[in-house]
N, C-alpha and C positions, 0 to 999 in steps of 0.2 A: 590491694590489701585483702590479705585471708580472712573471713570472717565466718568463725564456725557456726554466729546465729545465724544466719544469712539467711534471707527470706526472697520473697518472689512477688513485688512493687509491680502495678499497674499504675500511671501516673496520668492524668486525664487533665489536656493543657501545656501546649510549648510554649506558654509566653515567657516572663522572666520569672516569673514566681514555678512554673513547673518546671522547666531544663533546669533551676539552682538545682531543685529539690530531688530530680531525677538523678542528674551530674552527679549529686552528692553522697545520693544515698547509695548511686553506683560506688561511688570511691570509696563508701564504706565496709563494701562487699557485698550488696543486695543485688536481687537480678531485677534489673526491674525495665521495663517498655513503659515509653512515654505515647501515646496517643493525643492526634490533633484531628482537625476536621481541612486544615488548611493540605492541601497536595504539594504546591512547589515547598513549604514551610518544611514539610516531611520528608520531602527530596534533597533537600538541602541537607537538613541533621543530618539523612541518612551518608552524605557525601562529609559527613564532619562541619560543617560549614553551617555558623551561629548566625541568623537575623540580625541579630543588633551586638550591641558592645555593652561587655561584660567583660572586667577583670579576670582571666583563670578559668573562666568558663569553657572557651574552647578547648583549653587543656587539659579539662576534666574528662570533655565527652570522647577526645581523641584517643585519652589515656583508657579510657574502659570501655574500649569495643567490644569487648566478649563480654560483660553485663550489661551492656545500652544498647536498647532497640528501639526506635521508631515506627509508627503505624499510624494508617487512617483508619480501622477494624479495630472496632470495640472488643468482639470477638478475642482479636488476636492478642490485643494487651489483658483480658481478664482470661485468656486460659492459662489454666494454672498458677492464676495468681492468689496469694494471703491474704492482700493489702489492698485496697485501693484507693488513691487521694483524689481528690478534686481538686485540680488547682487553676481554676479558668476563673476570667474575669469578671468581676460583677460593676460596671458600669450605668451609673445614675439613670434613671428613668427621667421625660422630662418634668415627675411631680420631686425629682429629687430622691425617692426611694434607691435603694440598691437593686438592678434590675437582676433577680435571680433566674431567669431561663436558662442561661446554660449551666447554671449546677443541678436545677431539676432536669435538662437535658442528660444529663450524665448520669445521674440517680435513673431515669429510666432504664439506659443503658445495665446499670449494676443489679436491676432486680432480677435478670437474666442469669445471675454468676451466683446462685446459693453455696459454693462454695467456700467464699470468702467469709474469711475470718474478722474481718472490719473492715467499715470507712470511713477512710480521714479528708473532714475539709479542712485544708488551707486557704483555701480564698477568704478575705473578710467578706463575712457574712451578717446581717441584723441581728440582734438575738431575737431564737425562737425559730430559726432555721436548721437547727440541729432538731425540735422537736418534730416539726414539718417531715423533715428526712425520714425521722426514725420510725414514724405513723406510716410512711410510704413504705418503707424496709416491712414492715408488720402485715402490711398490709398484701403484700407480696408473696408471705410467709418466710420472711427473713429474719426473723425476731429472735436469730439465734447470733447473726452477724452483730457485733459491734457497732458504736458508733462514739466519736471521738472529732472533737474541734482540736485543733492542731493550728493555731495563725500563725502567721510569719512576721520577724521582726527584721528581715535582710533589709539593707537600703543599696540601693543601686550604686555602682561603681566599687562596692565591696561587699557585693550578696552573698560571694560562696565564703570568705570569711567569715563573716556574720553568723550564715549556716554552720558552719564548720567548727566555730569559737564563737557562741552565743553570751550573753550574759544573762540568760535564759530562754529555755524551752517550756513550752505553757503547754499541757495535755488536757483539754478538759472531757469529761469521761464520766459516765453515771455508773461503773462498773470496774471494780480492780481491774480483771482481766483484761480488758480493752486497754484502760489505762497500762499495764504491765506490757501488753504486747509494743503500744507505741513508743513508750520508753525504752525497751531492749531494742527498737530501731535503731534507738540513738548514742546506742550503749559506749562507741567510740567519739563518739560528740564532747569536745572539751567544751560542756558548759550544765549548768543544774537542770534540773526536770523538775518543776513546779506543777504538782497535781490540781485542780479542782474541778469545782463541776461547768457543766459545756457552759449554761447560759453568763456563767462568768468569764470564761473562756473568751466567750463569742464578743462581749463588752473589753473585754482587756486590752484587744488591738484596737478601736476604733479611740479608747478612751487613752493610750498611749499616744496614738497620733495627734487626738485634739490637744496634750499637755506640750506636746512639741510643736503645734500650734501656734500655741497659748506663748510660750517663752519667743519665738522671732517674731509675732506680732506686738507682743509688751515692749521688746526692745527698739522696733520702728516706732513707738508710741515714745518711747524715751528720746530715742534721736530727734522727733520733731521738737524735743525742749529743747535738745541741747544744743538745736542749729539757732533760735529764740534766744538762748542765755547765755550763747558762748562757751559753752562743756564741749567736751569731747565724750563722744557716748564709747569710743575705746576703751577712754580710762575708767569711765564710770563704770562701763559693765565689766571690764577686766577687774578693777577691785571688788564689783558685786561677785562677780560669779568666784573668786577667792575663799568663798561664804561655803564652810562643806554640807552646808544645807541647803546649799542651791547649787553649787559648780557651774563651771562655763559653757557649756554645749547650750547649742541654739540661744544664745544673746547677743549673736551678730547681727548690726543693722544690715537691709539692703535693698534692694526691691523686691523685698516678699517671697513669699514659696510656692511652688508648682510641683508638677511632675505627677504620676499616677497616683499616689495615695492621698495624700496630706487633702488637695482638694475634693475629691470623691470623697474622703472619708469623712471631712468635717461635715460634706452636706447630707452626706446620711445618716450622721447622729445625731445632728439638728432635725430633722424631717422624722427619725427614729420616734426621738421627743417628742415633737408636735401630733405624731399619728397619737399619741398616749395621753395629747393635753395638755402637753407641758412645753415651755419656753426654755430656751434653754440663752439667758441672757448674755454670758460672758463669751459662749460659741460663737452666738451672731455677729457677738461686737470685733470678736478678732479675726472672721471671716471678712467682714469691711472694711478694718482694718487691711488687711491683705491685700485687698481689691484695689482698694485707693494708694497703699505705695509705688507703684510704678508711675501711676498718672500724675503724682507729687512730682517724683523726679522728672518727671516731662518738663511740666509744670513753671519749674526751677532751672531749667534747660532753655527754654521758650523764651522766659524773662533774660538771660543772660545774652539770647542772641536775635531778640529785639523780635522774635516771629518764626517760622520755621518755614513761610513761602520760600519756592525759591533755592532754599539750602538743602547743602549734602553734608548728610548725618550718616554716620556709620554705625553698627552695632557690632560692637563686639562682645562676641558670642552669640548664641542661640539656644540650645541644651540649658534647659532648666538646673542643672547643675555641672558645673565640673567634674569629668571624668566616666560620662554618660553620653550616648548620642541619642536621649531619652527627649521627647517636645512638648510628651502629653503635659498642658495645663502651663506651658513655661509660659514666665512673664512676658518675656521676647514678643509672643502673638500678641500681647498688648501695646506693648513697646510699637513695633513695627506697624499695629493697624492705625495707632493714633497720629504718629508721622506721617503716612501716606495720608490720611483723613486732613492734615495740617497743611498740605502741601509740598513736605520734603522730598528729595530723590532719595531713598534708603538704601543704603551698602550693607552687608553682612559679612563676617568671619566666624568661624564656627571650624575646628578640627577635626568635628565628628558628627553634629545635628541630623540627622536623618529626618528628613521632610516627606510627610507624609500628606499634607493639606496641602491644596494648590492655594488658600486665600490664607494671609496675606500674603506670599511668599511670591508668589507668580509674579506679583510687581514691584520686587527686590531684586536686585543683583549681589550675589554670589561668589567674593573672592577666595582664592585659596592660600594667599598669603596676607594677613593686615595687613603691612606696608604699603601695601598695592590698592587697599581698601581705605585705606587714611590719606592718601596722596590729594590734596585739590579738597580734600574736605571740610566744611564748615567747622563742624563740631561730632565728638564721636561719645557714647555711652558702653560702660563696661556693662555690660549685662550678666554674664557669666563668669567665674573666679576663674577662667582659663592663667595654669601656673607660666604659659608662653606670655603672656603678656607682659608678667615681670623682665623679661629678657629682652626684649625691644629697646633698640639706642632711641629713646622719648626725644631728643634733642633734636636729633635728624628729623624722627617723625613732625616736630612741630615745622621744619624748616619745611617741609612738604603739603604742608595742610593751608587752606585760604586762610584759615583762621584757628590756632589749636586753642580749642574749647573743648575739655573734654569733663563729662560727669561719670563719676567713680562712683556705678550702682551697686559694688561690693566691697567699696573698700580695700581694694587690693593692692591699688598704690601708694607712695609715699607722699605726701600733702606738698614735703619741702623741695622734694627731687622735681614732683612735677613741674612745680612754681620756677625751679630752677632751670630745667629746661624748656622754659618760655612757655608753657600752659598755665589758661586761665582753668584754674580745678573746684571742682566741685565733688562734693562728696555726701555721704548719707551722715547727719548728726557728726562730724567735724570740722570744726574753724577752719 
Protein backbone atom coordinates (compact mmCIF):
# COMPACT_ATOMS: atom_id res chain seq x y z
CA UNK A 1 0.00 0.00 0.00
CA UNK A 2 1.25 3.59 -1.34
CA UNK A 3 1.13 5.89 1.47
CA UNK A 4 1.96 9.46 0.58
CA UNK A 5 2.08 10.30 4.58
CA UNK A 6 4.59 7.64 5.17
CA UNK A 7 6.80 8.13 7.89
CA UNK A 8 9.88 6.29 9.22
CA UNK A 9 8.58 3.83 12.60
CA UNK A 10 11.26 2.55 14.91
CA UNK A 11 9.44 -0.14 16.95
CA UNK A 12 11.17 -1.24 20.25
CA UNK A 13 9.67 -5.08 20.99
CA UNK A 14 9.02 -8.33 18.82
CA UNK A 15 6.62 -9.82 21.20
CA UNK A 16 3.00 -9.95 20.00
CA UNK A 17 2.09 -6.53 20.72
CA UNK A 18 5.23 -5.18 18.66
CA UNK A 19 5.28 -7.44 15.16
CA UNK A 20 1.12 -6.56 15.20
CA UNK A 21 2.10 -3.05 15.42
CA UNK A 22 5.22 -3.14 13.30
CA UNK A 23 3.37 -5.71 10.60
CA UNK A 24 0.79 -3.09 10.33
CA UNK A 25 2.03 -0.11 10.26
CA UNK A 26 4.24 -1.59 7.40
CA UNK A 27 1.07 -2.60 5.53
CA UNK A 28 0.09 0.80 5.86
CA UNK A 29 3.02 2.20 4.13
CA UNK A 30 5.43 3.34 7.05
CA UNK A 31 9.05 2.26 6.88
CA UNK A 32 9.56 1.15 9.96
CA UNK A 33 12.48 -1.39 11.91
CA UNK A 34 11.34 -3.29 14.68
CA UNK A 35 14.24 -3.79 17.30
CA UNK A 36 14.56 -6.70 19.84
CA UNK A 37 17.40 -7.73 22.44
CA UNK A 38 16.62 -11.49 21.55
CA UNK A 39 19.31 -12.71 18.58
CA UNK A 40 17.89 -16.08 17.36
CA UNK A 41 14.13 -14.03 17.71
CA UNK A 42 15.70 -11.48 15.13
CA UNK A 43 17.12 -14.15 13.03
CA UNK A 44 14.29 -15.67 12.67
CA UNK A 45 11.89 -12.28 11.49
CA UNK A 46 14.69 -11.56 9.61
CA UNK A 47 14.22 -15.24 7.57
CA UNK A 48 10.17 -14.27 7.78
CA UNK A 49 9.63 -16.81 10.34
CA UNK A 50 6.97 -15.62 13.38
CA UNK A 51 7.75 -17.12 17.22
CA UNK A 52 4.45 -17.83 17.89
CA UNK A 53 0.90 -18.08 16.22
CA UNK A 54 -0.75 -15.30 15.06
CA UNK A 55 -3.48 -15.12 12.44
CA UNK A 56 -2.23 -13.05 9.17
CA UNK A 57 0.81 -12.12 10.86
CA UNK A 58 3.32 -13.92 8.93
CA UNK A 59 1.47 -12.62 5.87
CA UNK A 60 2.01 -9.36 6.74
CA UNK A 61 5.74 -9.40 7.51
CA UNK A 62 6.38 -11.65 4.27
CA UNK A 63 4.25 -9.11 2.34
CA UNK A 64 6.35 -6.00 3.33
CA UNK A 65 9.79 -6.80 2.92
CA UNK A 66 10.98 -3.68 1.49
CA UNK A 67 9.34 -1.58 4.59
CA UNK A 68 10.17 -4.37 7.56
CA UNK A 69 13.44 -4.67 9.10
CA UNK A 70 14.71 -6.30 11.90
CA UNK A 71 17.51 -5.49 14.41
CA UNK A 72 19.30 -5.97 17.77
CA UNK A 73 20.95 -1.96 17.33
CA UNK A 74 19.13 0.55 18.98
CA UNK A 75 21.18 2.65 16.81
CA UNK A 76 19.94 1.05 13.67
CA UNK A 77 16.22 1.12 14.36
CA UNK A 78 16.26 5.04 15.48
CA UNK A 79 18.29 6.31 12.53
CA UNK A 80 16.40 8.17 10.65
CA UNK A 81 13.45 7.52 12.30
CA UNK A 82 10.10 10.15 13.24
CA UNK A 83 8.45 7.81 15.56
CA UNK A 84 9.34 5.63 18.08
CA UNK A 85 6.91 3.04 20.09
CA UNK A 86 7.71 1.11 23.00
CA UNK A 87 6.05 -1.94 22.83
CA UNK A 88 7.86 -4.48 25.22
CA UNK A 89 6.46 -6.11 28.02
CA UNK A 90 5.67 -5.01 31.46
CA UNK A 91 5.46 -8.14 33.68
CA UNK A 92 4.31 -8.06 37.37
CA UNK A 93 6.98 -7.42 39.93
CA UNK A 94 6.71 -10.03 42.88
CA UNK A 95 4.93 -6.93 45.02
CA UNK A 96 2.43 -7.12 41.84
CA UNK A 97 3.38 -3.70 40.41
CA UNK A 98 3.84 -3.45 36.66
CA UNK A 99 7.68 -4.12 36.38
CA UNK A 100 8.78 -1.11 33.99
CA UNK A 101 12.67 -1.70 33.28
CA UNK A 102 12.32 -2.45 29.92
CA UNK A 103 10.30 0.61 28.88
CA UNK A 104 12.85 2.72 30.88
CA UNK A 105 15.40 0.41 29.28
CA UNK A 106 14.28 1.87 25.97
CA UNK A 107 13.63 5.51 27.05
CA UNK A 108 17.41 5.34 27.66
CA UNK A 109 18.11 4.04 24.42
CA UNK A 110 15.71 7.12 22.70
CA UNK A 111 17.39 10.09 24.64
CA UNK A 112 20.36 9.37 22.19
CA UNK A 113 17.80 10.01 18.92
CA UNK A 114 17.05 14.08 19.39
CA UNK A 115 15.69 13.83 16.21
CA UNK A 116 12.61 12.20 16.80
CA UNK A 117 9.56 13.71 16.56
CA UNK A 118 7.59 11.47 19.28
CA UNK A 119 7.27 8.56 21.49
CA UNK A 120 4.74 6.26 21.57
CA UNK A 121 4.04 3.74 24.31
CA UNK A 122 1.97 0.86 23.59
CA UNK A 123 2.72 -1.30 26.35
CA UNK A 124 0.23 -0.99 29.24
CA UNK A 125 1.80 1.01 31.53
CA UNK A 126 0.49 2.43 35.37
CA UNK A 127 -0.62 5.83 35.11
CA UNK A 128 2.10 8.38 35.60
CA UNK A 129 4.44 6.62 33.42
CA UNK A 130 4.03 8.82 30.70
CA UNK A 131 4.91 11.70 33.26
CA UNK A 132 8.07 9.80 34.37
CA UNK A 133 9.01 9.48 30.46
CA UNK A 134 8.50 12.86 29.67
CA UNK A 135 10.76 14.39 32.84
CA UNK A 136 13.45 11.77 31.31
CA UNK A 137 12.86 13.18 27.46
CA UNK A 138 13.37 16.83 29.39
CA UNK A 139 15.81 15.95 30.99
CA UNK A 140 17.91 14.80 28.27
CA UNK A 141 16.92 17.97 26.40
CA UNK A 142 14.31 16.42 24.41
CA UNK A 143 11.43 18.70 25.46
CA UNK A 144 10.82 19.26 22.06
CA UNK A 145 9.93 15.41 21.21
CA UNK A 146 6.45 14.44 21.74
CA UNK A 147 5.13 12.22 23.92
CA UNK A 148 1.90 10.08 23.47
CA UNK A 149 0.15 6.71 25.21
CA UNK A 150 -1.03 4.78 22.39
CA UNK A 151 -2.49 1.24 24.30
CA UNK A 152 -3.52 -1.58 22.33
CA UNK A 153 -6.87 -3.02 22.34
CA UNK A 154 -5.82 -6.36 19.78
CA UNK A 155 -6.73 -9.72 21.46
CA UNK A 156 -4.66 -12.58 20.36
CA UNK A 157 -5.94 -15.00 17.55
CA UNK A 158 -7.17 -11.66 15.77
CA UNK A 159 -4.60 -8.92 16.60
CA UNK A 160 -3.91 -7.77 13.14
CA UNK A 161 -7.73 -7.29 12.70
CA UNK A 162 -8.25 -5.70 15.59
CA UNK A 163 -5.25 -3.48 14.60
CA UNK A 164 -6.45 -2.98 11.29
CA UNK A 165 -10.44 -2.59 12.09
CA UNK A 166 -10.46 -1.30 15.64
CA UNK A 167 -13.58 0.06 17.36
CA UNK A 168 -11.25 2.40 18.57
CA UNK A 169 -7.96 4.05 18.61
CA UNK A 170 -7.14 5.91 22.03
CA UNK A 171 -4.19 8.73 21.47
CA UNK A 172 -3.66 10.17 24.76
CA UNK A 173 -1.37 13.35 24.13
CA UNK A 174 -0.81 16.68 26.21
CA UNK A 175 -0.20 18.42 22.77
CA UNK A 176 -2.37 18.68 19.44
CA UNK A 177 0.68 18.11 17.40
CA UNK A 178 1.73 14.85 19.09
CA UNK A 179 -1.70 13.93 19.12
CA UNK A 180 -2.08 14.91 15.19
CA UNK A 181 1.01 13.20 14.24
CA UNK A 182 -0.15 9.71 15.95
CA UNK A 183 -3.47 9.99 14.37
CA UNK A 184 -2.13 10.67 10.61
CA UNK A 185 -0.33 7.09 11.57
CA UNK A 186 -3.41 5.70 11.41
CA UNK A 187 -5.00 7.59 8.82
CA UNK A 188 -5.82 4.29 6.79
CA UNK A 189 -6.97 2.56 9.97
CA UNK A 190 -10.83 1.59 9.55
CA UNK A 191 -11.69 2.57 12.93
CA UNK A 192 -12.24 6.31 15.17
CA UNK A 193 -9.19 8.11 16.87
CA UNK A 194 -10.60 9.07 20.38
CA UNK A 195 -8.23 11.98 21.59
CA UNK A 196 -7.42 12.60 25.37
CA UNK A 197 -5.15 13.28 27.82
CA UNK A 198 -2.20 10.37 28.55
CA UNK A 199 -3.04 9.81 32.16
CA UNK A 200 -6.55 8.84 30.96
CA UNK A 201 -5.16 7.14 28.21
CA UNK A 202 -2.86 5.21 30.39
CA UNK A 203 -6.27 3.95 32.80
CA UNK A 204 -8.51 3.23 29.73
CA UNK A 205 -6.59 -0.19 28.90
CA UNK A 206 -6.15 -1.48 32.36
CA UNK A 207 -9.84 -0.29 33.14
CA UNK A 208 -11.11 -1.91 29.84
CA UNK A 209 -9.61 -5.28 30.70
CA UNK A 210 -10.79 -5.21 34.47
CA UNK A 211 -14.74 -4.53 32.85
CA UNK A 212 -14.08 -7.74 30.79
CA UNK A 213 -13.05 -9.23 33.81
CA UNK A 214 -15.64 -8.23 35.48
CA UNK A 215 -18.61 -9.79 32.88
CA UNK A 216 -16.81 -13.79 32.75
CA UNK A 217 -16.25 -13.70 36.40
CA UNK A 218 -20.13 -12.52 37.17
CA UNK A 219 -21.13 -15.21 34.68
CA UNK A 220 -19.03 -18.16 36.62
CA UNK A 221 -20.70 -16.49 39.61
CA UNK A 222 -24.10 -17.17 37.96
CA UNK A 223 -23.30 -20.67 36.63
CA UNK A 224 -22.62 -21.71 40.28
CA UNK A 225 -26.58 -20.83 40.79
CA UNK A 226 -27.58 -22.31 38.14
CA UNK A 227 -25.79 -25.88 38.62
CA UNK A 228 -27.77 -25.26 42.53
CA UNK A 229 -31.19 -24.33 40.89
CA UNK A 230 -31.39 -26.20 37.90
CA UNK A 231 -31.02 -23.10 35.08
CA UNK A 232 -29.20 -23.16 32.34
CA UNK A 233 -26.65 -20.28 32.51
CA UNK A 234 -26.89 -20.47 28.30
CA UNK A 235 -30.13 -19.43 28.51
CA UNK A 236 -30.01 -17.15 31.14
CA UNK A 237 -27.18 -15.20 29.99
CA UNK A 238 -28.21 -15.68 26.16
CA UNK A 239 -31.42 -13.74 27.20
CA UNK A 240 -29.34 -11.28 29.50
CA UNK A 241 -26.92 -10.40 27.11
CA UNK A 242 -30.06 -9.64 24.45
CA UNK A 243 -30.22 -6.49 26.78
CA UNK A 244 -28.44 -3.65 24.16
CA UNK A 245 -27.29 -2.27 27.32
CA UNK A 246 -25.32 -5.06 28.26
CA UNK A 247 -24.87 -7.36 24.94
CA UNK A 248 -23.18 -10.80 24.93
CA UNK A 249 -19.60 -10.81 24.80
CA UNK A 250 -17.76 -12.11 27.76
CA UNK A 251 -20.96 -13.94 29.62
CA UNK A 252 -19.65 -17.31 28.70
CA UNK A 253 -19.22 -19.65 31.59
CA UNK A 254 -16.10 -21.70 31.93
CA UNK A 255 -12.99 -22.05 33.71
CA UNK A 256 -11.95 -18.60 33.89
CA UNK A 257 -9.56 -16.42 31.95
CA UNK A 258 -5.73 -16.38 31.38
CA UNK A 259 -3.29 -15.55 28.78
CA UNK A 260 -1.12 -12.25 28.94
CA UNK A 261 -3.15 -9.41 29.87
CA UNK A 262 -6.36 -10.02 31.64
CA UNK A 263 -4.29 -11.47 34.62
CA UNK A 264 -1.17 -9.11 34.75
CA UNK A 265 -3.46 -6.42 34.30
CA UNK A 266 -6.12 -7.04 36.91
CA UNK A 267 -3.13 -7.33 39.37
CA UNK A 268 -1.77 -4.11 38.68
CA UNK A 269 -4.71 -2.02 38.98
CA UNK A 270 -5.55 -3.65 42.08
CA UNK A 271 -1.75 -2.99 43.50
CA UNK A 272 -2.13 0.56 41.28
CA UNK A 273 -5.07 1.24 43.97
CA UNK A 274 -3.56 -0.07 47.01
CA UNK A 275 -0.04 1.94 46.25
CA UNK A 276 -2.80 5.10 46.59
CA UNK A 277 -4.80 3.68 49.62
CA UNK A 278 -7.43 2.56 48.21
CA UNK A 279 -9.21 -1.09 48.02
CA UNK A 280 -10.43 -1.86 45.14
CA UNK A 281 -13.42 -4.37 46.35
CA UNK A 282 -15.32 -5.69 43.26
CA UNK A 283 -11.43 -6.21 41.43
CA UNK A 284 -10.52 -8.51 44.25
CA UNK A 285 -13.59 -10.30 44.37
CA UNK A 286 -13.52 -11.25 40.52
CA UNK A 287 -9.89 -11.98 40.66
CA UNK A 288 -10.98 -14.98 43.34
CA UNK A 289 -13.54 -15.51 41.58
CA UNK A 290 -11.18 -16.50 38.65
CA UNK A 291 -8.75 -18.22 40.74
CA UNK A 292 -11.26 -20.62 42.12
CA UNK A 293 -13.05 -21.77 38.72
CA UNK A 294 -10.99 -24.35 37.54
CA UNK A 295 -10.36 -25.93 41.12
CA UNK A 296 -14.45 -26.07 41.22
CA UNK A 297 -14.36 -27.90 38.02
CA UNK A 298 -11.75 -30.28 39.42
CA UNK A 299 -13.58 -30.38 42.25
CA UNK A 300 -16.86 -31.72 40.39
CA UNK A 301 -14.59 -34.05 38.50
CA UNK A 302 -13.08 -35.71 41.51
CA UNK A 303 -16.60 -36.29 42.98
CA UNK A 304 -18.03 -37.87 39.88
CA UNK A 305 -14.99 -40.46 39.70
CA UNK A 306 -14.79 -41.31 43.39
CA UNK A 307 -10.87 -39.73 43.46
CA UNK A 308 -8.30 -39.13 40.91
CA UNK A 309 -5.57 -41.77 42.37
CA UNK A 310 -4.79 -43.86 40.00
CA UNK A 311 -6.71 -42.44 36.93
CA UNK A 312 -6.03 -41.33 33.45
CA UNK A 313 -7.38 -37.89 32.88
CA UNK A 314 -6.76 -36.20 29.69
CA UNK A 315 -6.89 -32.52 28.99
CA UNK A 316 -8.05 -31.34 26.27
CA UNK A 317 -6.41 -28.46 25.12
CA UNK A 318 -3.84 -26.21 26.67
CA UNK A 319 -3.76 -22.61 25.04
CA UNK A 320 -5.44 -20.35 27.18
CA UNK A 321 -7.70 -19.74 24.32
CA UNK A 322 -8.64 -21.15 21.10
CA UNK A 323 -6.90 -20.15 18.11
CA UNK A 324 -3.57 -18.98 20.02
CA UNK A 325 -0.54 -21.32 20.87
CA UNK A 326 -0.33 -18.50 23.82
CA UNK A 327 0.26 -20.51 27.97
CA UNK A 328 0.99 -17.23 29.66
CA UNK A 329 -1.38 -17.47 32.83
CA UNK A 330 -3.68 -20.54 31.08
CA UNK A 331 -5.95 -22.21 33.43
CA UNK A 332 -4.43 -25.52 31.97
CA UNK A 333 -1.18 -25.01 34.43
CA UNK A 334 -3.85 -25.16 37.00
CA UNK A 335 -5.77 -27.85 35.66
CA UNK A 336 -2.65 -30.13 35.14
CA UNK A 337 -0.62 -29.21 38.55
CA UNK A 338 -3.64 -30.21 40.74
CA UNK A 339 -4.13 -33.57 38.85
CA UNK A 340 -0.61 -34.54 39.21
CA UNK A 341 -0.86 -33.16 42.95
CA UNK A 342 -4.15 -35.81 43.09
CA UNK A 343 -2.39 -38.58 41.95
CA UNK A 344 -3.70 -38.87 38.12
CA UNK A 345 -1.46 -39.94 35.07
CA UNK A 346 -2.27 -36.58 32.94
CA UNK A 347 -2.56 -36.74 28.88
CA UNK A 348 -2.73 -33.53 26.91
CA UNK A 349 -3.93 -32.36 23.33
CA UNK A 350 -3.35 -29.01 22.39
CA UNK A 351 -2.96 -28.18 18.29
CA UNK A 352 -0.82 -25.48 18.91
CA UNK A 353 0.35 -24.73 22.93
CA UNK A 354 3.88 -23.88 22.77
CA UNK A 355 5.52 -24.93 26.19
CA UNK A 356 7.68 -22.93 27.51
CA UNK A 357 7.77 -24.15 31.45
CA UNK A 358 9.15 -27.45 31.96
CA UNK A 359 6.72 -27.61 35.43
CA UNK A 360 3.87 -29.02 35.15
CA UNK A 361 4.38 -30.08 31.76
CA UNK A 362 7.58 -32.42 32.21
CA UNK A 363 5.26 -34.88 33.94
CA UNK A 364 2.63 -34.89 31.17
CA UNK A 365 2.42 -36.73 28.08
CA UNK A 366 1.82 -35.21 24.97
CA UNK A 367 -0.36 -36.48 22.17
CA UNK A 368 -0.99 -35.24 18.72
CA UNK A 369 -4.09 -36.53 17.93
CA UNK A 370 -7.13 -36.82 20.90
CA UNK A 371 -8.20 -39.92 19.89
CA UNK A 372 -4.94 -41.46 20.91
CA UNK A 373 -5.15 -39.15 24.05
CA UNK A 374 -8.75 -40.45 25.25
CA UNK A 375 -8.05 -44.20 24.43
CA UNK A 376 -8.00 -46.22 28.03
CA UNK A 377 -8.85 -43.02 29.77
CA UNK A 378 -10.62 -42.39 32.93
CA UNK A 379 -12.16 -39.28 32.34
CA UNK A 380 -11.16 -36.24 30.06
CA UNK A 381 -11.74 -32.12 30.73
CA UNK A 382 -12.28 -29.69 27.84
CA UNK A 383 -10.11 -27.02 28.76
CA UNK A 384 -9.83 -24.98 25.70
CA UNK A 385 -12.77 -24.23 22.97
CA UNK A 386 -10.63 -26.05 20.30
CA UNK A 387 -13.50 -25.89 17.27
CA UNK A 388 -11.70 -29.78 16.44
CA UNK A 389 -13.36 -31.14 19.19
CA UNK A 390 -16.74 -30.67 17.79
CA UNK A 391 -15.69 -33.04 15.04
CA UNK A 392 -14.71 -36.14 16.88
CA UNK A 393 -17.16 -39.36 16.41
CA UNK A 394 -17.87 -38.99 20.75
CA UNK A 395 -19.42 -42.41 20.37
CA UNK A 396 -16.33 -44.31 19.22
CA UNK A 397 -14.33 -42.16 21.48
CA UNK A 398 -16.48 -43.40 24.58
CA UNK A 399 -16.24 -47.01 23.34
CA UNK A 400 -12.35 -46.47 23.78
CA UNK A 401 -12.10 -44.79 27.03
CA UNK A 402 -11.98 -47.03 30.74
CA UNK A 403 -14.66 -44.90 31.66
CA UNK A 404 -16.20 -41.76 29.34
CA UNK A 405 -16.39 -39.17 31.95
CA UNK A 406 -16.03 -36.20 30.55
CA UNK A 407 -16.31 -32.42 31.99
CA UNK A 408 -17.17 -29.60 29.55
CA UNK A 409 -14.87 -26.65 31.00
CA UNK A 410 -16.27 -24.49 27.91
CA UNK A 411 -19.31 -25.56 27.06
CA UNK A 412 -18.58 -26.47 23.85
CA UNK A 413 -20.48 -29.58 23.69
CA UNK A 414 -24.03 -30.64 23.30
CA UNK A 415 -25.31 -31.89 26.78
CA UNK A 416 -27.77 -34.37 24.72
CA UNK A 417 -25.36 -35.69 21.92
CA UNK A 418 -22.98 -36.44 24.71
CA UNK A 419 -25.41 -38.22 26.91
CA UNK A 420 -26.18 -39.87 23.84
CA UNK A 421 -23.12 -41.22 23.11
CA UNK A 422 -22.54 -42.87 26.30
CA UNK A 423 -20.84 -39.97 28.25
CA UNK A 424 -21.44 -39.18 31.81
CA UNK A 425 -21.16 -35.03 31.14
CA UNK A 426 -20.62 -32.34 33.00
CA UNK A 427 -20.57 -28.96 32.23
CA UNK A 428 -20.11 -25.32 33.76
CA UNK A 429 -23.81 -24.07 35.03
CA UNK A 430 -25.84 -26.65 32.66
CA UNK A 431 -28.32 -29.35 33.82
Amino acid sequence: MDNPASRTIAVFGAGYIGLVTGACLAELGHRVVVRDIVPAKVEALSRGEVPFHEPGLSELILGNTERLRFTLDAREALAGAEVAYVCVDTPPTPAGDADLSRVHAVVDDLVSAPHLAAVVVKSTVPIGTGDRIRERLDRAGLSHVGYAANPEFTAEGKAVSDFLHPDRIIVGADDDATADLVADLHRDVDGPVVRMDVHSAELAKLTANALLMTRISFANEIATLCEVTGADIEKVMGAVGMDPRIGPQFLRAGLGWGGSCFPKDGVALKQLASNDGLYLQLLTAVIEVNNLQPRRALQRLKDELGGFGGKRVVMLGMAFKAGTDDMRQAPSAVVASRLLAEGAEVRCWDPLARVTEPEPWGRTTRYDDPREALAGAHAAIVVTEWPQLRELDWADVADSMAAPVLFDGRNLLDPAEMRAAGFTYLSVGRS
